[in-house]
C-alpha positions in Angstrom: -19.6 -20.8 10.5 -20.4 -24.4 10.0 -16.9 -26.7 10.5 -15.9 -29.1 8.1 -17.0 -32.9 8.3 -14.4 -34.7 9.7 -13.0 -37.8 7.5 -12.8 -41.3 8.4 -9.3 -41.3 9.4 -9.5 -37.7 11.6 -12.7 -39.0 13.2 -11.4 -42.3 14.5 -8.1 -40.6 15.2 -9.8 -38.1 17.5 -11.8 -41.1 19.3 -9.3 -43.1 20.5 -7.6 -39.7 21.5 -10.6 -38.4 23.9 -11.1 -42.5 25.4 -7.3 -42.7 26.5 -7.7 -40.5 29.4 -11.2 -42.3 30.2 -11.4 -44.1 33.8 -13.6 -47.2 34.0 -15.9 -45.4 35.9 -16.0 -42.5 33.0 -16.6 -45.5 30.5 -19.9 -46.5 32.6 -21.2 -43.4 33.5 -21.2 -42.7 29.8 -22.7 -45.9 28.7 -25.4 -45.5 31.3 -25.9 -42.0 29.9 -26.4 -42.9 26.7 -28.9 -45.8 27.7 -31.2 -43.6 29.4 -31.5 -41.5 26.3 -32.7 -44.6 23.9 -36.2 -44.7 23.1 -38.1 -48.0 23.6 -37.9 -49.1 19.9 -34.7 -49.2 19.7 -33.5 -50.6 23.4 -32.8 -54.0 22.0 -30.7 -52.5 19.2 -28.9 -50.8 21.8 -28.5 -54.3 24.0 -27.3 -56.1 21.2 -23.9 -53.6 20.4 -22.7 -53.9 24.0 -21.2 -57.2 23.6 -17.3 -57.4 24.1 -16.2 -58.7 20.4 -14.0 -61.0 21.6 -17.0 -62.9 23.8 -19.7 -62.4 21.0 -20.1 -64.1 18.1 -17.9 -63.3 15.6 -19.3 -61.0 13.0 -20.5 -61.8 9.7 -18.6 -60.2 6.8 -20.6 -60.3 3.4 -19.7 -62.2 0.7 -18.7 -60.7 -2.3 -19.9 -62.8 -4.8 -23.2 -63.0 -3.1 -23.1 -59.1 -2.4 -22.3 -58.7 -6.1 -25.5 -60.3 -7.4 -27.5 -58.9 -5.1 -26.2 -55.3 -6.6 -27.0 -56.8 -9.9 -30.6 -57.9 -9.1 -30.9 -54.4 -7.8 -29.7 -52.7 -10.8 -32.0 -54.6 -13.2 -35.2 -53.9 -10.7 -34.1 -49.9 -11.5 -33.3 -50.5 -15.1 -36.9 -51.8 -15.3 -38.7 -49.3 -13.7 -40.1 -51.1 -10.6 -39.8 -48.6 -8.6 -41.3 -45.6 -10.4 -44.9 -45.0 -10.8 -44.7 -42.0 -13.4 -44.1 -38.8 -13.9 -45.6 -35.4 -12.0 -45.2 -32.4 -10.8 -43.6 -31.7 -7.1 -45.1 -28.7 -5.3 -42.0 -28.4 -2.9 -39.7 -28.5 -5.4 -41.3 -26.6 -8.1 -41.1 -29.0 -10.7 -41.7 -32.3 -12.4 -40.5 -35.8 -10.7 -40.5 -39.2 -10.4 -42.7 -40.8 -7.9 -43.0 -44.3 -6.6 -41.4 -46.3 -4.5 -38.2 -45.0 -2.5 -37.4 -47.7 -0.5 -34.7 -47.8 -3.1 -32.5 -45.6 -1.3 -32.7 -47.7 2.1 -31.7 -50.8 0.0 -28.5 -48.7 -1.4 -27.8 -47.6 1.2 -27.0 -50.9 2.6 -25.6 -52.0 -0.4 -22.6 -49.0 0.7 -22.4 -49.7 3.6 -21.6 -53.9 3.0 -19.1 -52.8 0.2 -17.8 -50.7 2.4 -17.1 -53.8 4.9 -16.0 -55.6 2.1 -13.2 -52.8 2.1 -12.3 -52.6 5.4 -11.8 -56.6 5.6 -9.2 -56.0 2.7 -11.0 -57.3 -0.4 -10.0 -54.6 -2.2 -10.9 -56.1 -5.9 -14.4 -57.0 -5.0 -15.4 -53.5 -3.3 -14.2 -51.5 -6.2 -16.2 -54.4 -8.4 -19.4 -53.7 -6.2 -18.9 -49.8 -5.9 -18.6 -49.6 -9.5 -22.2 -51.3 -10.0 -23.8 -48.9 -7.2 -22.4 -45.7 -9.4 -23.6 -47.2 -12.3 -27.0 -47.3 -10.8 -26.6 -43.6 -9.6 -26.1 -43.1 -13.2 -29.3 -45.0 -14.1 -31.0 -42.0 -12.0 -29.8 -39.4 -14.2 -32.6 -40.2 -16.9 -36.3 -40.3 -15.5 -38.1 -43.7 -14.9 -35.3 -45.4 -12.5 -35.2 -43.6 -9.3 -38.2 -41.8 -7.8 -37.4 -38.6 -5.0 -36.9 -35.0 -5.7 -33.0 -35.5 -5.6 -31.9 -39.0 -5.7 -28.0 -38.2 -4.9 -29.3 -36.5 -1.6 -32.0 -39.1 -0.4 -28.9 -41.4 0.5 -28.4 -41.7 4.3 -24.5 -42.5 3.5 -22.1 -40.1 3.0 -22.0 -40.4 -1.1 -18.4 -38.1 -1.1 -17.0 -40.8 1.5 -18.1 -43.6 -0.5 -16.4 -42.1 -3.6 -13.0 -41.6 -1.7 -13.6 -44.8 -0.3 -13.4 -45.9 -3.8 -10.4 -44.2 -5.1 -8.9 -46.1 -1.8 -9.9 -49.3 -3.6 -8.2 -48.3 -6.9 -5.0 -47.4 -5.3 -4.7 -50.5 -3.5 -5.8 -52.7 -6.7 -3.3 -50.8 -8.6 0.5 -51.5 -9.6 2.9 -48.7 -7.9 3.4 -47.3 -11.5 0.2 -47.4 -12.7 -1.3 -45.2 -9.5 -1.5 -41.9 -10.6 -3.1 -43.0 -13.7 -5.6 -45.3 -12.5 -6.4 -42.7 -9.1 -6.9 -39.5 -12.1 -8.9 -41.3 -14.2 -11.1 -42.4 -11.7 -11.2 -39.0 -10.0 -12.2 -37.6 -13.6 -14.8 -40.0 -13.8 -16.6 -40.4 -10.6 -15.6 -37.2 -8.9 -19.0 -35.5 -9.7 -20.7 -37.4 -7.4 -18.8 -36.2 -4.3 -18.1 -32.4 -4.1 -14.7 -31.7 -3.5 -12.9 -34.9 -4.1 -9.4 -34.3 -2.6 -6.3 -36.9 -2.2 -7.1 -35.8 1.1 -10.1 -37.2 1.3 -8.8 -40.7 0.5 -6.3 -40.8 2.9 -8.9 -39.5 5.5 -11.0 -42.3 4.4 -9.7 -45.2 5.8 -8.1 -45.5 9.4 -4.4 -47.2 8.0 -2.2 -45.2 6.1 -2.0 -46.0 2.2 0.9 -48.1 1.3 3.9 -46.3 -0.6 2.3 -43.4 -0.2 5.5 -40.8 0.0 6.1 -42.8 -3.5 2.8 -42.3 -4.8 2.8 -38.2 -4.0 6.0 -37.6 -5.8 4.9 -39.4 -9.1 1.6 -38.0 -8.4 2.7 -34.5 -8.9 5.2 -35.4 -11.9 1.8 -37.0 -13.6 -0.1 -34.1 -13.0 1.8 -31.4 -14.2 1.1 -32.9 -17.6 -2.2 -33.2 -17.2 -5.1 -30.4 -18.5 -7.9 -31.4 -16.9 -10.0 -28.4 -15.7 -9.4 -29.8 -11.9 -5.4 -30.5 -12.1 -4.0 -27.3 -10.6 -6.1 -28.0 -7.9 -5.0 -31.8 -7.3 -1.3 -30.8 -8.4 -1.0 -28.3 -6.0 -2.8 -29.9 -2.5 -0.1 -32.8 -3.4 2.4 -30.2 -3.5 1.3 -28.6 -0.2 0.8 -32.6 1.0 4.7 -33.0 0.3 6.2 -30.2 2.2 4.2 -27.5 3.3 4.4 -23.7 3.0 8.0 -23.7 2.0 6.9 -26.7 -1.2 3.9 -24.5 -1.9 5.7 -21.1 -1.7 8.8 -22.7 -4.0 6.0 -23.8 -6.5 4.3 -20.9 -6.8 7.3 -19.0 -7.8 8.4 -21.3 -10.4 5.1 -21.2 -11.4 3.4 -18.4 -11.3 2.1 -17.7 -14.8 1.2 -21.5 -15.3 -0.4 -22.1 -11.5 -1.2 -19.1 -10.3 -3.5 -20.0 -7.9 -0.3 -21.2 -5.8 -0.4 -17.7 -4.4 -3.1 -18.1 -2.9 -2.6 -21.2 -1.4 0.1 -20.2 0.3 -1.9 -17.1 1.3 -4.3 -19.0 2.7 -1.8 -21.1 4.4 -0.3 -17.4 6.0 -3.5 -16.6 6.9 -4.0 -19.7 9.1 -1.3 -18.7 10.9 -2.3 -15.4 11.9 0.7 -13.4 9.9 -1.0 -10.9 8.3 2.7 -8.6 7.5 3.9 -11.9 5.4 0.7 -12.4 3.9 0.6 -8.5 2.3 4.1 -9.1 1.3 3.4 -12.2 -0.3 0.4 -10.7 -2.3 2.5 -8.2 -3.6 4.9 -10.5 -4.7 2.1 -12.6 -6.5 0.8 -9.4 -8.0 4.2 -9.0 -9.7 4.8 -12.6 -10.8 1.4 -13.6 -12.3 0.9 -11.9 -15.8 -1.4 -8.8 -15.2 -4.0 -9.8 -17.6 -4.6 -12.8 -15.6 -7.9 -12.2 -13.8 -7.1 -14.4 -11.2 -4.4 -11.5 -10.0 -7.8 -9.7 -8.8 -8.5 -12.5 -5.9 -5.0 -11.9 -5.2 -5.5 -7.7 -5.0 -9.0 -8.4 -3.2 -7.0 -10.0 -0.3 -5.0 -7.0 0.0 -7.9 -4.1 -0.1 -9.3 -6.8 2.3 -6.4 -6.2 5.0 -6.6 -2.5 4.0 -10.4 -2.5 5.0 -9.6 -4.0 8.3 -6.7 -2.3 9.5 -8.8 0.9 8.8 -5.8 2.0 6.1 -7.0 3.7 3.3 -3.9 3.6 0.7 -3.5 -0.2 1.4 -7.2 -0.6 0.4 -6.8 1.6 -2.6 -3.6 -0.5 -3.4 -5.7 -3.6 -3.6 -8.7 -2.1 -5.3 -6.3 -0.9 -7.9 -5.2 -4.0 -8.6 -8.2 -5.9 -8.5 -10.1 -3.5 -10.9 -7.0 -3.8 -13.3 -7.7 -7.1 -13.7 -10.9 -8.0 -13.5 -12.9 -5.0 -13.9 -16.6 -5.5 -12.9 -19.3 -2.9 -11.7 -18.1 -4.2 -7.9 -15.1 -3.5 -8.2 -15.3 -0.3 -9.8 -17.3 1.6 -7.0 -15.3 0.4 -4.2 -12.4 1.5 -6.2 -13.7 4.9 -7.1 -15.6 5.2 -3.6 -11.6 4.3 -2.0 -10.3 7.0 -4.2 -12.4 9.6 -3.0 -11.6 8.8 0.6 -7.6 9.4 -0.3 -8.6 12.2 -2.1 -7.3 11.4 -5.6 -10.4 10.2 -7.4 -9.0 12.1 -10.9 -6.1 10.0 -11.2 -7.4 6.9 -10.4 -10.9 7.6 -12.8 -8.2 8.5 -15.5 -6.2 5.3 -15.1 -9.4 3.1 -15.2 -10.2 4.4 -17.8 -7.2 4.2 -19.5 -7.2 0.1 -18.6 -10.7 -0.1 -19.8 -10.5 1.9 -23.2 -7.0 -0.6 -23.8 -9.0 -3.4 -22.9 -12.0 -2.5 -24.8 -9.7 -1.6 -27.8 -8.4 -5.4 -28.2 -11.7 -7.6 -27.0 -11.5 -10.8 -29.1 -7.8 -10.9 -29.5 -7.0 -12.0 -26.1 -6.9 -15.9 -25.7 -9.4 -16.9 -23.1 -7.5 -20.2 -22.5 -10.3 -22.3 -22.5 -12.0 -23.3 -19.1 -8.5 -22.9 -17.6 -9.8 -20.2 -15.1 -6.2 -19.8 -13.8 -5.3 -18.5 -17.0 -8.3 -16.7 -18.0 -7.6 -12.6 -19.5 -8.8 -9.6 -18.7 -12.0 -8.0 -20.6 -14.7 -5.2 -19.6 -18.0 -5.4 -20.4 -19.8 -1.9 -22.0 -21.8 -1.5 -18.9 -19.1 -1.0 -16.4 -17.3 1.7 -19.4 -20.5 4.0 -19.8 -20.9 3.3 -16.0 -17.5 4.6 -15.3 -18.1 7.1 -17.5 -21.1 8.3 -16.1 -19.6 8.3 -12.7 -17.2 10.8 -13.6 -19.6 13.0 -14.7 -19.3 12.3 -18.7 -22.8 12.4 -19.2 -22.5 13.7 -22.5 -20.4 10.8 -23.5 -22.8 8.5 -22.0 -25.9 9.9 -24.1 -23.8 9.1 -27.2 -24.0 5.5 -26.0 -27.7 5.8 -25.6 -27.9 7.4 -29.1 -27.2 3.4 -30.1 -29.3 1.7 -27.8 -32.8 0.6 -28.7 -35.9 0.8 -26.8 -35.3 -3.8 -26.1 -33.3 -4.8 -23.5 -33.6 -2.3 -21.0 -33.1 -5.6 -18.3 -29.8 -5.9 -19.5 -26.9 -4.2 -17.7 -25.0 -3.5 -20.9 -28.2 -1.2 -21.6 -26.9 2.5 -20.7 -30.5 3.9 -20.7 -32.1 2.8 -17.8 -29.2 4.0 -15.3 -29.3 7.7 -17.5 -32.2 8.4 -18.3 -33.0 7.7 -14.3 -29.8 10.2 -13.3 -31.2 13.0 -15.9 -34.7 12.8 -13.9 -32.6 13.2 -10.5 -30.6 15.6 -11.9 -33.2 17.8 -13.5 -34.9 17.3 -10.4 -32.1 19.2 -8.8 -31.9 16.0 -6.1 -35.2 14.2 -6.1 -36.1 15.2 -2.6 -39.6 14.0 -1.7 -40.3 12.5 -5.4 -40.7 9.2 -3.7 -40.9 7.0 -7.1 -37.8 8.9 -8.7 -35.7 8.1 -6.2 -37.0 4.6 -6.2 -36.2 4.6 -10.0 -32.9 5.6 -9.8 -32.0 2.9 -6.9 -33.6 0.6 -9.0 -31.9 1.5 -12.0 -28.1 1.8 -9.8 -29.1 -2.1 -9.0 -29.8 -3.0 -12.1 -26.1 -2.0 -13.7 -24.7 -4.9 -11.5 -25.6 -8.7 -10.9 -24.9 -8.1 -7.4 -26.3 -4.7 -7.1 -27.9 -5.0 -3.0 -28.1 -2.3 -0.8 -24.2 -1.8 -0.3 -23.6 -1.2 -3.7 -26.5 0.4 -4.3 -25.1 3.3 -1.3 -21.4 3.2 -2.7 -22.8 4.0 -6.4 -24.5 6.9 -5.1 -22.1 8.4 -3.2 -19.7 8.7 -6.0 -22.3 9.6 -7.8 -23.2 12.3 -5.2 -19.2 13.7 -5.2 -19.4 13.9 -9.3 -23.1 15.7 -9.6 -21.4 19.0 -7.9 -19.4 19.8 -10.8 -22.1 19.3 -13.2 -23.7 22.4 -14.1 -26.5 21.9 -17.0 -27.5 25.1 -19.3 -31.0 26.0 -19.4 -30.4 25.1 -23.1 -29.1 22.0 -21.9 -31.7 21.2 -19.4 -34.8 21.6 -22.0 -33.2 19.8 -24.2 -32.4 16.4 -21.9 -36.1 17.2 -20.4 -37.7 16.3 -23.6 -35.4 13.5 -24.4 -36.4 11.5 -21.2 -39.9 12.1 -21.8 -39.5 10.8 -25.0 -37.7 7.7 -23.9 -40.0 7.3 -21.2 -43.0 7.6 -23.4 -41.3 5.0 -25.9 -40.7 2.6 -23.2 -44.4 3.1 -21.6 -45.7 2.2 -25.6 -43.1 -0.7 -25.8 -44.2 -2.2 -22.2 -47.9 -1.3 -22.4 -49.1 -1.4 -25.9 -47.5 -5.1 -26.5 -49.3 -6.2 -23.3 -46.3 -7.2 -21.3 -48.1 -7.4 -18.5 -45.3 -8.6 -16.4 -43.3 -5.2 -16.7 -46.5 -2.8 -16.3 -45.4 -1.9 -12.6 -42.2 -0.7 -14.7 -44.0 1.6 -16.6 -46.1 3.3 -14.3 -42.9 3.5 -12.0 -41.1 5.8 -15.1 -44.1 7.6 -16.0 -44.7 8.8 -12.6 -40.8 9.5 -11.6 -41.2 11.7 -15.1 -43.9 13.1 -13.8 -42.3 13.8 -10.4 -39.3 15.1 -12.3 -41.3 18.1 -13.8 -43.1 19.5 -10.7 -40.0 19.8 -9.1 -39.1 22.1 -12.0 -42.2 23.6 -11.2 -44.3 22.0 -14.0 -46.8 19.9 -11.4 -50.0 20.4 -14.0 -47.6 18.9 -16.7 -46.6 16.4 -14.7 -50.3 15.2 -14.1 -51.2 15.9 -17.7 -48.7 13.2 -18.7 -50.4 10.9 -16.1 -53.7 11.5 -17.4 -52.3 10.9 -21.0 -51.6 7.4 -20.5 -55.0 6.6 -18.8 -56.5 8.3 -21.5 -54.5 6.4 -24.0 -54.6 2.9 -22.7 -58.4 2.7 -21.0 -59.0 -0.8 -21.3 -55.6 -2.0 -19.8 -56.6 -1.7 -16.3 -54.0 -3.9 -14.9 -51.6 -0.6 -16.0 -53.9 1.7 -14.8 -54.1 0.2 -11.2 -50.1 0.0 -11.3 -50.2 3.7 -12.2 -52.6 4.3 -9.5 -50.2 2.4 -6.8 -47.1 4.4 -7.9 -49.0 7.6 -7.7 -50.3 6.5 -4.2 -46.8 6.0 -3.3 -45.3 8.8 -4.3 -45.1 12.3 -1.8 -45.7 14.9 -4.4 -48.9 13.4 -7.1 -52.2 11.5 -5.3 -54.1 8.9 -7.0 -56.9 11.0 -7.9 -54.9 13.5 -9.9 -55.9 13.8 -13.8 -55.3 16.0 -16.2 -57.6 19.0 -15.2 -55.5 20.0 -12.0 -54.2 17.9 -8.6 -55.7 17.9 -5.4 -54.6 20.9 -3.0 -53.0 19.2 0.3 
């Protein structure tokens, strides 16, 4: 795990820390050290820094004015175009670019780096005059024709997030007590884009003195803020809340405020958690999970923590407390199998599938009449999409609830996770199969198909679904009635989608045809029905002869699979 880049402030801090215990001697060892590493071309760069400032000449500080114009110049050479030579397509990156000249980026970078020691020798006015003209230009490199390089923002040598806190160090200093807040939050709204995670920390890290009034400024900082909707606010509000006083401030605010900032729970949980006490950080869950509204999704991040702990301490019913939570309010495909795969380890899977399903039949009942609150994503409510329902429901062994679903699907958008088909009509194969074992592409299909249901579907999930899957199948016992009639019902879907995918040439999805036209085929010799199995094959060839892109794809999948070869046709199968 990577730290986090140190500011400014901690950096030089930390410095002058590690050379007060240094002897002379450890100061000219080190220098020594450092001088034997320097390459040749850049010896008399090294030379030139070790002179005493007080003996050497006395170093030049731009001038702004000058500095200023020279920015302008700049700006008017990118508005112009004279560094881009056109427009073209970038093998690395995979897409089109601007190409020419990037010197540019050397030549802003300098221009930081001077405004920045415009800064530090307290011209406050003219650095936030000349950072304001460098963002502009950055701006200018939005729209093609100004600044060539795959990524403009990231061919900067500077550190573009400590330039923009060095900024908002600029405004705060150029800017009346009262008018602080205001002038630091509009210029956080503004330029905060170009550095990822602009914090007030971050612009008190970014200069080595500490900012003046500052115990001032936090208190009407917070005051201004709580008024304030901008999708980022909670986040400023409450880091100046936790600035001010700590755990207790952040644990006293979260309280008061649990339905309008939530997310205060878990800054204080996180706070816990830094200090290794994991009792008060499972107590203070809970107590989030009572305060914050229950249709708050955000209540899930809260539960996760919890199940988390649960998973860790190796204690089952603290993990099903969390997942119970979590699913409550958020329910995704995720969190439904680790909460169904949890129940089954504490042995009450029935009452917990019959209070998810509960949750999601309320939730499904009222969808569009829940305020979403905007981008607010502390206040976002709870919804459920279809998928994870006939999911559920198909996890519990409701299959005959589940065909109704696919009654009312078409044969389009069998990519889409809200699609119940592809997940059943893959199950019916395996369980018509009586397990699948050895029909190599069936089983493929149906791990395929589990995947598909979720956005996050890897390998894990793709285990947990089956194993609840593997607890439900046991008390499913088909009629022979039954089993005829679901046979021809996924041969028919299968043959639809074959037609859909094969005789509209999309050539992209053959390999997904062939892989459900052989798992069908699979499906009925282990029912004993091998030569109808290789009649359907030989159906397809037969019926698409000239599409031999499909035909190779149904070739590969019969090659793959452990009970049909790739020479078998419709007048028998080759004897092994």
């Amino acid at each position: 795990m990577s730290m986090a880049a140190l500011s400014y402030k901690e950096f030089i801090e930390e410095v002058r820390t590690r050379i007060s215990r240094f002897t002379a001697d450890d100061f000219r060892d080190l220098i020594l050290h450092w001088a034997s590493e320097e390459p040749s071309s850049t010896r008399q760069e090294f030379l030139n820094k070790l002179i005493p400032r007080e003996r050497g000449k006395q170093e030049t500080l731009p001038d702004a004015t000058g500095l200023i114009e020279e920015i302008d110049a700049f700006a008017q050479r990118v508005k112009d175009g004279d560094y881009c030579d056109g427009w073209g397509w970038d093998e690395d990156i995979h897409e089109a670019r601007d190409w020419g000249d990037e010197s540019w980026a050397r030549e802003m970078d300098g221009f930081f780096l001077q405004t920045r020691s415009l800064l530090l020798q307290g011209d406050y006015e003219s650095a936030e005059e000349a950072y304001v003209r460098l963002f502009g230009i950055l701006k200018m490199g939005e729209e093609p024709g100004h600044l060539p390089g795959a990524d403009y923002a990231n061919m900067l040598e500077v550190d573009l997030a400590e330039q923009v806190a060095l900024f908002l160090c600029c405004v705060y200093m150029n800017s009346a007590p009262e008018q602080r807040p205001a002038s630091i939050y509009d210029a956080m709204k503004k330029y905060g884009y170009l550095g990822s995670g602009i914090t007030l920390k971050s612009i008190t890290g970014g200069l080595d003195i500490s900012l003046p009034d500052f115990d001032v400024f936090l208190a009407d900082w917070i005051d201004f803020l709580k008024n304030q909707n901008h999708w980022q606010a909670s986040e400023w509000l409450r880091e100046a809340v936790f600035m001010k006083g700590g755990v207790p401030a952040i644990a006293e605010f979260a309280r008061e405020y649990a339905e309008t900032y939530p997310l205060a729970y878990m800054d204080w949980i996180r706070a816990l958690e830094a200090q290794g006490d994991t009792d008060a950080v499972i107590r203070v869950a809970r107590e989030g999970l009572s305060r914050i509204p229950r249709d708050y999704t955000l209540r899930a991040e809260i539960a996760d923590v919890i199940a988390k702990l649960g998973e860790s301490q190796g204690d089952p019913q603290l993990k099903l407390e969390g997942h119970k939570e979590s699913f409550y309010s958020s329910p995704s495909m995720e969190r439904l199998v680790d909460l169904y795969t949890t129940a089954i380890e504490c042995g009450c899977f029935e009452e917990i599938r019959e209070v998810a399903e509960q949750r999601m039949t309320e939730l499904l009942s009222r969808s569009g009449t829940l305020p979403n609150n905007g981008h607010n994503r502390e206040r976002h409510m709870a919804c459920v999409r279809d998928g994870v329902f006939f999911n559920a429901l198909l996890l519990a062994g409701k299959y005959e609830e589940v065909f109704e679903h696919c009654r009312k699907a078409g044969q389009f958008g069998w990519s889409s996770s809200d699609n119940p088909k592809p997940v059943f009509v893959a199950f019916m194969m395996m369980l018509l199969s009586k397990g699948g074992d050895d029909a190599k592409v069936l089983l493929q299909q149906w791990e395929d198909a589990i995947g598909q249901t979720s956005a996050h579907g890897g390998a894990e999930y793709v285990g947990k679904y089956q194993r609840i899957i593997e607890h439900t199948i046991a008390t499913i016992a088909l009629t022979g009635e039954q089993e005829q009639f679901f046979l021809k019902w996924c041969m028919d879907e299968i043959e639809k989608r074959v037609d859909t995918i094969v005789g509209n040439q999309h050539r992209g999805s053959y390999h997904k045809a062939a892989g459900l036209l052989v798992a069908m085929a699979e499906t009925l010799a282990k029912r004993g029905e091998k030569q109808a199995g290789a009649n359907l094959i030989e159906k397809y060839r037969s019926r698409y002869p000239r599409h031999s892109a499909f035909r190779n794809e149904v070739s590969a999948a019969m090659q793959r699979s452990g009970i049909f070869e790739s020479g078998a046709s419709a007048k028998g199968t080759k004897k092994r």
